[in-house]
C-alpha positions, 0 to 999 in steps of 0.5 A: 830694186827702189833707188833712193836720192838724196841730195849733198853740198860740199863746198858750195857744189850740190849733187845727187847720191844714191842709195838702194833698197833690194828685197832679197828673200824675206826681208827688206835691206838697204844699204846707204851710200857714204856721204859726199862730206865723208868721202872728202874726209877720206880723201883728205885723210888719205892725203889727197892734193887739193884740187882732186876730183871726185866721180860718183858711182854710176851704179849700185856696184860702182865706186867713188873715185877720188884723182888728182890729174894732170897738170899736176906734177907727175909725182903728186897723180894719182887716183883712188877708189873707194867702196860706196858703202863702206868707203874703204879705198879698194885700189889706188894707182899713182907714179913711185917717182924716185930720182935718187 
């Protein structure tokens, strides 16, 4: 397996992100990690609270987690996560207040 870097700005924060290479059989795949600038598009498209955070995947079977946390409203946490290839949301956790 060869790890690739390549670096990223979003609003002026600078990180690295990763992408792999494994040679199966064959041939030579490799499969790109989604960009940070369109993680934020995701997380704003699924209607994320400004100031959410997001975690990098540790490795090549991790995933970009998206949170708004504490000190939030309890309403307004919640945490997503994210394929690191397709960016698709895998699984989401947040409170389903309702006060009627």
């Amino acid at each position: 397996m060869t790890l690739f870097k390549k670096h990223s700005s979003v609003h002026g924060v600078t990180t690295q992100l990763c992408a792999q290479s494994l040679h199966l059989g064959r041939g030579l795949f490799q499969f790109a990690v989604t960009p940070l600038e369109a993680v934020a598009t995701i997380a704003q498209d699924i209607g994320m609270k400004p100031g959410y955070a997001v975690g990098l995947p540790a490795d090549e079977i991790g995933v970009f987690t998206l949170s708004n946390p504490w000190p939030s409203p309890a309403h307004d946490e919640r945490t997503v996560y994210l394929d690191q290839y397709s960016g698709d949301v895998l699984a989401e956790a947040g409170w389903d207040v309702s006060l009627d």
